[in-house]
Steps between C-alpha positions, in 0.01 A plus 500: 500500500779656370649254320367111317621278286352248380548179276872607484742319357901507509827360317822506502779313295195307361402381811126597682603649831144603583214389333137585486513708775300757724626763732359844684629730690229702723536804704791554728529050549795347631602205232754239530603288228615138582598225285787271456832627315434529135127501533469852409474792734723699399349432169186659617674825684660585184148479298357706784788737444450526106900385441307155386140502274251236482474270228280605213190234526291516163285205633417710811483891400359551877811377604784756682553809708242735592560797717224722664721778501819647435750451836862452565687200543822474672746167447740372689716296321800301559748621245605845554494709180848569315433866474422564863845369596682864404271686707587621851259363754377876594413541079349165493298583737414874447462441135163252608197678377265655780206313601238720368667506160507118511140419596584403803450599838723519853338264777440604841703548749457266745658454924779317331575714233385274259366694255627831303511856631289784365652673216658768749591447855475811735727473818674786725415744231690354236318378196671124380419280203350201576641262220859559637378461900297200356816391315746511783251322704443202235914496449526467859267179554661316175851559636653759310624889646401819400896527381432209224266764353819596305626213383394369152279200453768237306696513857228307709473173519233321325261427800551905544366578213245364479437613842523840338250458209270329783518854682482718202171242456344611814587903489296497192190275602354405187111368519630203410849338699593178297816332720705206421671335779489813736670363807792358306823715673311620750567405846262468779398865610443640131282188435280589780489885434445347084204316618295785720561711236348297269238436732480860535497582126192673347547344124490131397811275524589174276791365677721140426638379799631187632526644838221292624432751847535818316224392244295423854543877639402649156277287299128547467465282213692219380561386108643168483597412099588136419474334153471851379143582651460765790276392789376749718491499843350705812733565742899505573743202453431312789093537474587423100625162568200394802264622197685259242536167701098546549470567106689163438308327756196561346619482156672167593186356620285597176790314279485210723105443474500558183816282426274233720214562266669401188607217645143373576373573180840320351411178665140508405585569169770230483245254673153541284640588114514153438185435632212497250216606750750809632691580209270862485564551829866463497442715176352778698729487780812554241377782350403663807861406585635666170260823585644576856762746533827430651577646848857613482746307769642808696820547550640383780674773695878448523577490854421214722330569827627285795193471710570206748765570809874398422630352822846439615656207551534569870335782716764689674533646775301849639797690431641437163784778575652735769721776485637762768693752366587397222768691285453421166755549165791451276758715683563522843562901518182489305214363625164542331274392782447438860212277582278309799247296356288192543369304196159315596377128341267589211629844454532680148722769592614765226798672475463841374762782456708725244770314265811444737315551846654110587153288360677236330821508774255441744331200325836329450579568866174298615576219250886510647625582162659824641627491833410779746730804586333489887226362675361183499240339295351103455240323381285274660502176577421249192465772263604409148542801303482538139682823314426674190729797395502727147767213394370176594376494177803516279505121419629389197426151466485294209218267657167576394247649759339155533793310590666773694240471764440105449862449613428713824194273559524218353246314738234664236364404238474639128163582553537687874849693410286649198195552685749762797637646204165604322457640812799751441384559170722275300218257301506326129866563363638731754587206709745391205644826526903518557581668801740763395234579225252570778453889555581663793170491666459111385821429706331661798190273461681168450710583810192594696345163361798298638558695830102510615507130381771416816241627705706799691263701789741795528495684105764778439418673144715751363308686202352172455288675195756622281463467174189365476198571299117552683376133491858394656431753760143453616607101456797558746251770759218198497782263564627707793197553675363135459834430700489440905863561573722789544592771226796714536497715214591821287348600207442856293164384385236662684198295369675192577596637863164612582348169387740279707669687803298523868785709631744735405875528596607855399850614462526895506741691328623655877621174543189382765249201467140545532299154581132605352267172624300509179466480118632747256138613413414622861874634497434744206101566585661677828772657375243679231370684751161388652355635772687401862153313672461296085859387575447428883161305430699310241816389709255427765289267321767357364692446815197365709428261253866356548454527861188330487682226330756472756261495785215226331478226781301201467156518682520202605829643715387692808680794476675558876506820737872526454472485133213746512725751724843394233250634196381849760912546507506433118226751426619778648833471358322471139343773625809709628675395176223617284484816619890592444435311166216709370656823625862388344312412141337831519769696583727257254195598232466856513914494487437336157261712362726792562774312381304456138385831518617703133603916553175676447684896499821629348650504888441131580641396139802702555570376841341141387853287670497688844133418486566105378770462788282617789216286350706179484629562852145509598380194316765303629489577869077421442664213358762328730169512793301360288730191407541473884097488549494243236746304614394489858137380364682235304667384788161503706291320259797207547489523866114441468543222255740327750294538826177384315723178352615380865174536660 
């Protein structure tokens, strides 16, 4: 164990941020911090840092910090320090110490270049430090050039700097890697590389993170503090909160038995103290009653779980939306997208892609905000759509939540408006709230509340997350998923994207559109890298269990020769379509994995762009026949569906 406190205590300004607490940090763990804002984790970094001490504790002298040895700690803070800002980037980051001189040590090297170089690099004959090939590497994934090198630190942004003290961080790989909000600035590809690295890393990490997904790929342990006390759990985020819903289920039901006891021995103490013949017993029954020892109610977790399905008012149709080349955008000598694309009943179809690749254009299109440059597009019959954009929720009403959404429905009553808005989260006082005091993410929720409330079956959610702390979050993903109409949707949240989409749309920065037939989490498992026949058994299962689904007849429903030669036809194009799927996935995967590939020599850093272009080419050719292979299934599985519905 290399480092335990316990019995700690913490204030500031007066107030107890942590109180009474323990913590340990063993080996080379994994440890995310979670907690609502204010409840103290970064508190807790900064003791683990030594910026903050412990209270002194007279009461408890065994109370504090113990360490079994001497190590070093590394911090990633936040605020960038004032006297770093003169430096050039190239001093800043030459004047780190070396890791040996800092009790540290440099991780492997892994296939992705996670980890650090040895301390000297031997290529073509020529002898190269590895700090600076390390360096250029590390400036490379967080988005700066080797040419910034020269600039000084007070001329990068804020997000950049602390981008820069997050790579200065790494080159010197203390035992110890404390990180506040890592993934804040970072976009998409240096969070991934940030998160196999940490997997990767050989020392401990204590990292803050409201990045719900990232704390998933790197956590092996879970601290959750609330009302100043640290609980551990086993486990990353997601296996942290299946571990706490059983805690307060079983807690819950010791409170309630014991809440039922006290009322039994309540009544038979109210019913025999006046009775001469019982008055010892009701004696003895109030003193044992006086003796017991209070169960604690446990707090009731914040978010509210939808569990029961959330139907629409009216079923739809089979296909909510059509498109056939499709030109989306705001300019006509500048369209962002060209699409052909079917949108299924029941579908929860994601729409993923860098900032300005036409997401949001395309979502207005659908909902006929924007019109199209070319193409065509419609929507079903007796579809009633329902949009949500970044700034729906700019309302600035002086009604109060509770008669806001009364005076949408007023066919409620009191009781049943507040009941739907408890469900979103707004309970007690909240509902007496002013509108335009509502936060951003509160405006979201009460215009949820009131559009799911018309009972739409064709959702189109812009970001619908924004803004919005964890309970809101998980509320809004259990809400999503209990509902049995269509989602539309775009959204930078991973966690929440992986909990609710069963497809992905996926806008590439060449300007093509991949349609990937399932969720995010079997989207980024292959794109890792496992092995071709892992990802072929996977799709397969996955596929026959749909087709399974399409074909289930009724027994009691002779199944006819000409059906039986119709599903022969079917199987060998699912077979023929297989095959140039498998081979266009592989071909599609190994493209990637080149693609991701970091310089390993002096020659293939120096000619790193010719080698990126000829990589990309690749990937995207693998690409554009694997789209086709997908789409052709797509349109097979709806053939199938169709024949199998007449018959």
């Amino acid at each position: 164990m290399l480092c335990e406190i316990k019995g700690g205590t913490v204030t500031r300004g007066g107030q107890t941020v942590l109180s009474h607490f323990d913590f340990f940090i063993r080996g080379s763990e994994k440890i995310a911090v979670v907690g609502r804002n204010g409840a103290g984790k970064t508190t807790l970094l900064e003791v683990l840092s030594g910026i903050r001490e412990l209270d002194p504790d007279e009461k408890h002298p065994e109370a504090g910090m113990s360490k079994s040895r001497k190590f070093s700690v590394g911090f990633l803070r936040q605020q960038t320090e004032p006297e770093m800002l003169g430096q050039t980037l190239d001093g800043y980051l030459a004047g780190m110490h070396a890791a040996d001189d800092a009790g540290g040590f440099p991780p492997d090297t892994d296939a992705d270049g996670a980890g650090r170089l040895p301390s000297e690099f031997a290529a073509g004959g020529a002898v190269c430090s590895a700090p600076d090939f390390e360096a250029d590497r590390m400036l490379s994934v967080f988005g700066l050039s080797k040419a910034d090198r020269q600039k000084k630190i007070s001329a990068f942004s804020g997000g950049e700097q602390v981008k820069i003290r997050l790579i200065r961080l790494l080159l010197e790989a203390p035992e110890v890697l404390l990180l506040d909000e890592p993934t804040n600035h970072l976009d998409l590809k240096a969070v991934e590389w940030l998160e196999q690295y940490i997997r990767d890393y050989r020392g401990a990490v204590v990292m803050v993170s409201h990045d719900r997904y990232f704390l998933d790929q790197t956590a092996s342990v879970t601290c959750e503090i609330e009302a100043g006390r640290v609980t551990r759990y086993a486990g990353n985020y997601s296996q942290y909160r299946e571990e706490k819903a059983r805690r307060y289920a079983k807690q819950r039901g010791i409170y309630e038995r014991q809440q039922e006891e006290i009322r039994r021995l309540d009544s038979l103490i109210l019913k025999f103290r006046n009775k001469p013949s019982k008055a010892s017993f009701a004696k003895s029954r109030k003193k044992l009653l006086e003796r017991m020892e209070t169960v604690p109610e446990p707090r009731k977790d914040m978010a509210v779980i939808h569990a029961e399905d959330i139907l629409p008012a009216r079923k739809g149709p089979k296909i909510v939306y059509e498109c056939e080349k499709l030109c989306i955008g705001y300019e006509k000598d500048k369209p962002l997208r060209d699409i052909s694309l079917r949108i299924r009943r029941g579908s929860k179809l994601a729409v993923l892609g860098p900032n300005g690749s036409g997401k949001t254009a395309f979502l207005k299109t659908v909902a006929g905000i924007l019109p199209p440059l070319s193409g065509k597009g419609s929507m079903g019959a007796l579809v009633d759509p329902a949009y949500l954009d970044q700034m729906s929720a700019s309302m600035d009403a002086e009604e109060t939540v509770l008669s806001l959404f009364h005076a949408k429905y007023p066919s409620l009553t009191d009781k049943e408006a507040r009941a739907i808005l408890a469900g979103y989260l707004f309970t007690g006082r909240d509902v007496c709230k002013r509108v335009c005091d509502l936060s951003g993410g509160e405006k979201t929720r009460l215009l949820l509340a009131s559009l799911l409330q018309a009972g739409p079956n064709f959702l189109l959610l812009d970001e619908p997350t924004n803004n919005m702390d964890i309970p809101a979050k998980e509320t809004l993903e259990s809400i999503f998923r209990a509902y049995k109409g269509t989602i539309l949707f775009v959204t930078h949240d991973r966690y929440f994207l992986s909990r609710v989409a069963d497809a992905l749309l996926i806008f590439n920065e060449d300007g093509t559109v991949l349609y990937y037939p399932f969720g995010y989490a079997h989207y980024k498992s292959s794109l890792r890298g496992a092995g071709a026949a892992d990802l072929a058994a996977l799709r397969s299962s996955e596929e026959q269990r749909l087709i399974e689904g399409l074909r289930d007849v009724p027994k009691s429903q002779p199944i006819s020769f000409r059906m039986s030669e119709k599903e022969m036809e079917k199987d060998w194009l699912f077979s023929r379509n297989m095959e140039r799927l498998m081979a266009a996935r592989d071909a599609y995967e190994k493209a990637l994995s080149e693609l991701a590939r970091c310089p390993e020599t002096p020659e293939e850093y120096e000619n790193f762009e010719a080698l990126s272009a000829a990589r990309q080419e690749a990937a995207q050719e693998a690409l554009t026949e694997w789209t086709a292979a997908c789409i052709e299934r797509y349109d097979l599985h709806l053939e199938l569906d169709d024949g199998v519905r007449r018959e």
